[in-house]
N, C-alpha and C positions, 0 to 999 in steps of 0.2 A: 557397382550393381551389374547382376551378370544377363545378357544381352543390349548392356547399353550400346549405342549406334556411337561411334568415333564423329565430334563436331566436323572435324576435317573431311569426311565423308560424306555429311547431310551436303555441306556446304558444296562438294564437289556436285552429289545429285544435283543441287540446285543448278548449277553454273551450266550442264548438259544437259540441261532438261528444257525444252524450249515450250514456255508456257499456252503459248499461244496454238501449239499443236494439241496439247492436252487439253484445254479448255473448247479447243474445236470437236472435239470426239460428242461435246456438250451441244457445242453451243455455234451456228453460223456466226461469225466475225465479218465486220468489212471496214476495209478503213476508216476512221476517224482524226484523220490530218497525219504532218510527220510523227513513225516511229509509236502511233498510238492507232488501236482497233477496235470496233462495238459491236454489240448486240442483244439482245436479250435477253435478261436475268434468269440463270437457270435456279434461284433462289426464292425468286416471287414470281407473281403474273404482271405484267404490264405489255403495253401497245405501243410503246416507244419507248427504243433501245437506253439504259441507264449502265449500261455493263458495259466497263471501259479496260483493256489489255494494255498493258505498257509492257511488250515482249523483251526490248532491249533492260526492262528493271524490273523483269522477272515478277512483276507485281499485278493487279486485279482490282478493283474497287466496282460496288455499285453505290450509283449516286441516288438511288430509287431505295433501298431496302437499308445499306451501309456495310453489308458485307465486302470483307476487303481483306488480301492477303496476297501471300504465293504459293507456287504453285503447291508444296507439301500441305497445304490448310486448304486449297482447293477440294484435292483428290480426296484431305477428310471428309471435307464437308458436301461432294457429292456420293459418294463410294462408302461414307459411312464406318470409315476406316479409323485406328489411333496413329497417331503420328509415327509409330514406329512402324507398323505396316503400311505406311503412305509409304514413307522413305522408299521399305522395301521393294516394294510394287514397282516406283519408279526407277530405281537400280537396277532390276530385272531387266526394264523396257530399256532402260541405257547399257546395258550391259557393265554396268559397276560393281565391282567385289567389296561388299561391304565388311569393314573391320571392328570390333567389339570392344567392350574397354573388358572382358574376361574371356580368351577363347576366339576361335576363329568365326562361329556364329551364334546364334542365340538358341538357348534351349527349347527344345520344342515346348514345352511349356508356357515359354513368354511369346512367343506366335499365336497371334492374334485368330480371335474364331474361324472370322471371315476366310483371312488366309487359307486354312485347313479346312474350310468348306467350299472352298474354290479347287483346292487342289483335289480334294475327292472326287468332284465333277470332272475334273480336267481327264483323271485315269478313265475314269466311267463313260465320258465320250469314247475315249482310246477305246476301250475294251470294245462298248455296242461297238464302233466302226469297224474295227479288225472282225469283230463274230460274223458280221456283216459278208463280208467277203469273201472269208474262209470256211466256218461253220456249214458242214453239210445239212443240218438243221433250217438253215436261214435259207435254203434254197427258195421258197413258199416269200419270202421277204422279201426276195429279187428278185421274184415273177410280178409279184405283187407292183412296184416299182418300174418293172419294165411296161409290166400293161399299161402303164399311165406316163410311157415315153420317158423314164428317166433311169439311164444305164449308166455303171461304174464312173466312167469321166465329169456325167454332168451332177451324180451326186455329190462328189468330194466336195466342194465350197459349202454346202448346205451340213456334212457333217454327220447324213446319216448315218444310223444303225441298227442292229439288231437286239433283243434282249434274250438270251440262252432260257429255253422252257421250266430248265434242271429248278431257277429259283434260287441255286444256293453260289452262283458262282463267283458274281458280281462282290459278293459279303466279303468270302472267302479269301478275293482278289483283294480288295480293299483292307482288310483285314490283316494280313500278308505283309503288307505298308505299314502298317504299324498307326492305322484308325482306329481310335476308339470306340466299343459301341454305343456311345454317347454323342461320339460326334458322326457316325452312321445314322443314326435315326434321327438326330436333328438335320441334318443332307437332305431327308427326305430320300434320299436313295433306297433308301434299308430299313425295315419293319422289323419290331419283336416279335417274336409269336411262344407259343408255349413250348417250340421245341427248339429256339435260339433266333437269331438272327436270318431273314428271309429277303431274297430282293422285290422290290417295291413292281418294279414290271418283267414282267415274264412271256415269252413268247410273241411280242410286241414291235413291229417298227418302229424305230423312237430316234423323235428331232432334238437336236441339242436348241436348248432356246438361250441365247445367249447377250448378255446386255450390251450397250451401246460399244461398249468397248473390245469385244468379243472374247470377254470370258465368259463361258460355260454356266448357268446358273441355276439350269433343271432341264427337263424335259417332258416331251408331249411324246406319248407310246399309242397307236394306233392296232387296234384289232384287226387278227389276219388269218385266225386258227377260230372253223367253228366251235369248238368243243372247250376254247375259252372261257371259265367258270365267268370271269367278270362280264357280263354282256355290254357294258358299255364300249359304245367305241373308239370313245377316246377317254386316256386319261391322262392329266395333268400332274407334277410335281403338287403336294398342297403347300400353304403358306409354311416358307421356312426365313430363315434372316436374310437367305440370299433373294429368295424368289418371293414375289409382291405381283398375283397376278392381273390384278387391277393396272398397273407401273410399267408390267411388260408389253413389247412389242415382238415379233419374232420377224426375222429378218432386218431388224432395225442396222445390227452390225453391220450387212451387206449393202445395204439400200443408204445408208446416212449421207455419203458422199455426193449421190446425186440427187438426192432428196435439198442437197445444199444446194445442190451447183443450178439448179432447175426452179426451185423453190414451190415442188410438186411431189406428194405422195401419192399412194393407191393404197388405198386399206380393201386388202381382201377378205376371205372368212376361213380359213385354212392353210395348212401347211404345204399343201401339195400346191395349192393355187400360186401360193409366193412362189415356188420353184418355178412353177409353169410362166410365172410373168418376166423374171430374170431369165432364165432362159431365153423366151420368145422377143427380147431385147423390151421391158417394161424395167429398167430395175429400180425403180422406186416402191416396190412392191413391200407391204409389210401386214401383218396381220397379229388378229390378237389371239388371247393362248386360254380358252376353256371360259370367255370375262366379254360379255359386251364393251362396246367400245364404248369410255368414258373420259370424265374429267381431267384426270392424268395421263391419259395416253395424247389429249389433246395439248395439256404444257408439254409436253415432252418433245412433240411435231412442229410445234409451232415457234421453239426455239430454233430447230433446223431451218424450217424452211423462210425464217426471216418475217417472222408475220408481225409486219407495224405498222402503224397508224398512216406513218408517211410515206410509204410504198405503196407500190405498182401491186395489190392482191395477189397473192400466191392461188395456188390448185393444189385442192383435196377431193380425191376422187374413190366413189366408193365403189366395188361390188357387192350387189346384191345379188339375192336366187329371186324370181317374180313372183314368188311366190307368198301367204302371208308373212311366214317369218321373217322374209322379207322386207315386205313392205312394212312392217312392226323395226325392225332394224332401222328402216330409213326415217321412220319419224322420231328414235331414241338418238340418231346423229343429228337428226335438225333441232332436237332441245338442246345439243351441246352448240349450235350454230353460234348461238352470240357470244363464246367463248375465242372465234376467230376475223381475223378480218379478212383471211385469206375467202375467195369464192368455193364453195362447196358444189360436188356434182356427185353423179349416180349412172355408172355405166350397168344395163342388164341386157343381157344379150336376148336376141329375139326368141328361140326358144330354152331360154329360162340355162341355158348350161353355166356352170363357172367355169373361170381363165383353165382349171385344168383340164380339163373334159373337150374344153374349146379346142384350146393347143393338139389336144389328142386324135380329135374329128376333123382340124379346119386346118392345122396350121398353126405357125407362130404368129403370120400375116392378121390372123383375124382375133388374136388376143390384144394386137398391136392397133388395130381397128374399134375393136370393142372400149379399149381406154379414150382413143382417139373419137370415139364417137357420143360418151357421155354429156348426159342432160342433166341442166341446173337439180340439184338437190330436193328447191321450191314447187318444179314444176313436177319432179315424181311425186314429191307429198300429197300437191294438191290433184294430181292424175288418181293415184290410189286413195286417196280422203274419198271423193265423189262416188268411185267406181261403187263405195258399199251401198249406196240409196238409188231407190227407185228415181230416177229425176224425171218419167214421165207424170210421174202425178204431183200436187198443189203439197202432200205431206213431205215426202221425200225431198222437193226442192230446198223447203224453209230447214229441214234438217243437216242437207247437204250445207247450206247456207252457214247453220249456226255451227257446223263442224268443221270449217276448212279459218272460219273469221280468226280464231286465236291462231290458227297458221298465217293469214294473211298479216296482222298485227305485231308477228315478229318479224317481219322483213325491214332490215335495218333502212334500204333503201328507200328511199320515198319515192323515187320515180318509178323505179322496179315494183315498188308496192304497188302504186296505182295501174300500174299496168297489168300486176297480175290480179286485183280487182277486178278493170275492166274484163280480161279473160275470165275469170271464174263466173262472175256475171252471165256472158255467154253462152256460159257452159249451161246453166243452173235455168239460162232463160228467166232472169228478171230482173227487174232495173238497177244502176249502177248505182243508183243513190241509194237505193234500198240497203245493198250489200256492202256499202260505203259505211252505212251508219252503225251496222251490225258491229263492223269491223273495229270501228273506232268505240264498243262498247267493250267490245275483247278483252279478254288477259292475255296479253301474247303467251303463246308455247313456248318459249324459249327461254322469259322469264328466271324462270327460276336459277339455270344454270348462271345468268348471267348473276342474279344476286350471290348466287356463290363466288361465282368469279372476283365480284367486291370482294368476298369477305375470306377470300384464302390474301386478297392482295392488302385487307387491313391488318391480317394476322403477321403477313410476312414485315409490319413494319419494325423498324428497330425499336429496341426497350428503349425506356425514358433514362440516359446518364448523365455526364456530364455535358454541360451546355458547352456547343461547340462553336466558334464563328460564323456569323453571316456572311455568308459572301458576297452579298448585295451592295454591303458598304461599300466604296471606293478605296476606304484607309485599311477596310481589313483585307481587300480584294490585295491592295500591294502587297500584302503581306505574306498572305496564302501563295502568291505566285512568285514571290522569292524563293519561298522556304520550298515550292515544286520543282523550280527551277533549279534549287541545289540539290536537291534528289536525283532530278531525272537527269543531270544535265551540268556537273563538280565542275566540268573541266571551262563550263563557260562562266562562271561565276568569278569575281575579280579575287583572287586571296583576301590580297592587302586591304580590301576596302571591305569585305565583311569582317574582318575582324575588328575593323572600327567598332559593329555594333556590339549591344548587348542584349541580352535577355530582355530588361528592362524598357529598350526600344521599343518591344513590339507590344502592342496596345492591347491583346490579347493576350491573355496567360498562357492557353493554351500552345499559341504560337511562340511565344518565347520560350517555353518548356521543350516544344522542339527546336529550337533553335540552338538551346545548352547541350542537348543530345549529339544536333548536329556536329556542333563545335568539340565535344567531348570525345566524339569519335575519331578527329585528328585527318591529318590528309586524304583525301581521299587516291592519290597519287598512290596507283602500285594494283589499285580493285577495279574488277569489272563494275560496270553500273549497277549492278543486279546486287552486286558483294556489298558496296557502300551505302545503297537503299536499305539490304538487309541487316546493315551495323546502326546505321540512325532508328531503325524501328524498334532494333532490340536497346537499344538503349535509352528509348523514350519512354515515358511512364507508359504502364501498362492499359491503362482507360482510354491513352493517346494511338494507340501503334493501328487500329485500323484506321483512323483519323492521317497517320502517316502513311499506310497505304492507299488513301485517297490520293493523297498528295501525290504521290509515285508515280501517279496512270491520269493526272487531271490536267487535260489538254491546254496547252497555253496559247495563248494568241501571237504568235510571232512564229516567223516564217526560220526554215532553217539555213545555216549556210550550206556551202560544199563540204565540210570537213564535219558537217550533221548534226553541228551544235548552231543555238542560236548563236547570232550576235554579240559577243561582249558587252555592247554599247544596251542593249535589252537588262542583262543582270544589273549595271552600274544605274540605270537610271530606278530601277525597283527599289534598290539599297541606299537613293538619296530620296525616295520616296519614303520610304521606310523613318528615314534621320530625320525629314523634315515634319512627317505627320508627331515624331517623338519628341522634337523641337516646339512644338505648337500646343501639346500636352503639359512641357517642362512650363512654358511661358505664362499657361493661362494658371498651372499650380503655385509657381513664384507670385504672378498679378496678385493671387491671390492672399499668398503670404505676405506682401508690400503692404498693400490695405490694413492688412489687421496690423502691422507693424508699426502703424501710423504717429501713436504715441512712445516710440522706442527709438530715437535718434540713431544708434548707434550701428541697432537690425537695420532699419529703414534704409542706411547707408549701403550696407554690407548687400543689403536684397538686391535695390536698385542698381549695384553695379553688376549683379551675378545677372542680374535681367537684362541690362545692356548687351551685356557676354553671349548670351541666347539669343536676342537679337540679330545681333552681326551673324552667327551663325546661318542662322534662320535666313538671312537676306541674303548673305552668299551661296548658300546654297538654292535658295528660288533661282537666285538671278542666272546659276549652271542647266537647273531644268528648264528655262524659258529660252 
């Protein structure tokens, strides 16, 4: 088949690909014991970590949803990619020449959409940024840019550019490549019109907006020419397969890092503002692209910056303008509140400027102040809720009153709640009990995001398959933690003494069917752990193999040696655990066959000594584990 990918190649990606970096571009990791990592399912919603790395076996499992794999079924299943543009992607990033079973590469044809719509953005950055620079046209672009303090050096990270007036050049350029105009106007780059092919922004400042990863996936183009037929002043790529502007973050690329290390964002409201905050030493800076800030952009942050149930609260800090839209913004982030556990704030600077303007007037010092100086989220709502009513008069209080309660009612805190009770009370000038009972008659504001939040978290549960082991048992627990421990872990496992078992040992089907797998795969002597993990998965039934990528990443209770395996003496007592619970199954199935055997002398006999035989088994072997 002509662009098939050479196994010996996948397998090579696999081996240099280190999972745990790519699953970080996602996802904050932090330890979870020897040689295993957690975090937050970038596949569902939850408030305590179920996403588990085993980097050393190149493996993944959520114990929350049951996604589970490596790293090539990752990058699918965030990235939205086919296996063969996973591959490719990460051969890029490793720099691996991949080899074909027809030809030295794949036809453009079997190159995947994605791929080719990446690659069109990729030139189309190039181009805006070079127009940018050079283009005597663009002069008016880099004025434009300088007034607001941001010159050649401090643009390059951000990517700017320019887009040429002509409208036809970008096509042209593209085109030139050898793009189709099918895969031009699904880019979003490039428009049809009655007289061919036209570029989508013209005359325009334009940010590369680019996903976590920092590839390129559309752009925000900024008006700068009055005689601009579009009056808007900004426009967005529209929905294309790459670009979801609900999904996006801009800056997120630049910001992820220390948005991890910090476990603090800054959502601001512009492009220029992100610049102005990285810049002025903010770089958690991130903003949205033409989309109020929503439910998506909140899983997205909250994977970063660690937001669990059992943690110390992270910081999400917004700016706002003081103005209504403003303060309309800030009450559309406090309905998404109960979607985090992180503490939410609201930095607005005293006369109303944003981080970029600020930077421009003040300093960097004072956009550094302005983050530094923001107030609770709760207390700007309820500051701006009140400010709209008369509160000198008897109508305007009980108004005030019945407008801030569904705000008070979503405060998760209770102590915080009554507190900011007590205060609003104050405000409003009248009794605490009064405003108390308003409160508690409420729908909280927040509400509703939160029953969303259920209900993307019941969506993302696994389908109903095959029934899989409980691990609650004790007899299935040894089980399970054999069959992980030969996974993660060959070289501590005793040879001679697993192959004592069989299939039929393990009290689980399930687990016995990986056990045939395991065993069918042969030494593990000569493969990485990552190689040996990936031969038992691929050889265990199909229904099984995320079941065995659980296994691959599921923490075991036992401490490691120096040499980074467990103990010997750990596998040997699992695999007489294993013997003795399949000893005890044989015994009570024979007892059973004796009895009915009763009237058969000859059975009766023949049972009775094969039950002795399990017996002494059975006893010698307790009497090792005691």
């Amino acid at each position: 088949m002509a662009g098939l990918i050479k196994a010996e190649d996948i397998a090579l990606v696999k081996e240099r690909t280190a999972i745990d970096e790519v699953v970080a571009e996602h996802v904050t990791l932090r330890s979870a014991g020897p040689g295993s990592m957690k975090g937050l399912c970038p596949f569902h919603d939850e408030k305590t970590p179920s996403f588990y790395v085993r980097p050393a076996v190149g493996a993944y499992n959520c114990f929350g949803c049951g996604k589970g794999g490596d790293v090539i079924s990752f990058v699918m299943e965030m990235e939205h990619l086919t296996f063969a543009e996973s591959v490719e992607r990460l051969a890029a990033k490793s720099g691996i020449e991949l080899h074909y079973e027809e030809g030295a590469g794949p036809r453009r044809e079997s190159v995947g959409q994605r791929t080719r719509l990446l690659e069109a953005h990729r030139v189309a950055q190039e181009f805006y940024a070079e127009a940018l620079l050079s283009a005597a046209e663009a002069r008016t672009a880099r004025d434009f840019l300088r007034a607001r303090g941001f010159t050649g050096a401090t643009i390059k990270p951000f990517g700017v550019g320019y887009a040429p007036r002509g409208g036809e050049e970008l096509a042209k350029l593209l085109r030139d490549k050898g793009f189709t105009p099918e895969e031009l106007t699904l880019s979003g780059l490039v428009g049809q019109g009655r007289r061919g092919l036209y570029d989508r922004f013209r005359g325009r400042v334009v940010w590369p907006i680019r996903d976590v990863t920092g590839d390129t996936i559309g752009f925000g183009a900024r008006r700068i020419f009055d005689d601009d037929r579009i009056e808007a002043k900004y426009l967005n790529t529209a929905e294309t397969p790459l670009y979801k502007k609900t999904q996006v973050l801009y800056g997120l690329d630049l910001a992820k890092r220390d948005i991890a290390k910090d476990r603090k964002v800054v959502v601001v409201e512009g492009y220029t503002d992100v610049m102005a905050c990285h810049l002025a030493g903010v770089p958690h800076a991130v903003a949205t692209c033409g989309t109020s800030f929503g439910a998506d952009h909140v899983k997205a942050l909250r994977r970063l910056i660690r937001d669990e149930a059992d943690q110390a609260p992270g910081k999400v800090i917004f700016t706002f303008d003081g103005d209504a839209a403003g303060q309309k913004a800030a009450l559309r982030a406090f309905e998404l509140d109960g979607m985090w556990s992180a503490q939410s704030f609201v930095a607005v600077a005293a006369d109303g400027k944003d981080p970029c303007d600020l930077r421009q007037s003040d300093g960097n010092e004072a956009v550094v102040q302005l983050v530094d100086s923001a107030t609770r989220l709760f207390d700007f709502v309820l500051r701006t809720t009140l400010s709209r009513f008369d509160l000198a008069s008897p109508e305007g209080r009980v108004a005030g009153m019945r407008a801030i309660a569904p705000v008070l009612k979503g405060i998760r805190d209770e102590a915080l709640r009554e507190q900011y009770v007590h205060e609003s009370a104050g405000r409003l000038g009248m009794p605490v009990d009064r405003v108390t009972a308003e409160v508690a008659r409420a729908t909280p504001a927040a509400a509703r995001p939160e029953r969303q939040r259920r209900q993307v978290e019941e969506e993302a549960a696994p389908e109903p398959g095959i029934r899989l082991p409980d691990g609650r048992d004790p007899r299935v627990r040894a089980e399970q933690q054999l069959l992980a421990c030969a996974l993660q872990y060959p070289g501590a496992v005793p040879g001679v003494e697993l192959k004592e078992l069989q299939a039929a040992d393990f009290g689980e089907r399930a687990h016995g069917a990986i056990f045939a797998a395991l065993m069918g795969v042969g030494d593990p002597a000569g493969r990485s752990m990552q190689g040996w993990s990936d031969a038992v998965r691929q050889a265990a039934p199909e229904v099984l193999r995320e079941y065995v990528a659980r296994l691959s990443v599921t923490p075991l209770p036992v401490r490691l040696e120096g040499n980074g395996l467990p103990d010997s003496r750990y596998a040997a007592s699992l695999i007489r655990d294993v013997r003795i619970n399949a000893l005890r199954r044989q015994i009570q199935e024979v007892t059973a066959e004796l009895l009915q055997a009763s009237d058969r002398p000859e059975d009766s006999r023949r049972i009775g000594i094969q039950l002795q035989d399990l017996q002494r088994q059975l006893a010698r072997l307790t009497s090792q584990a005691s």
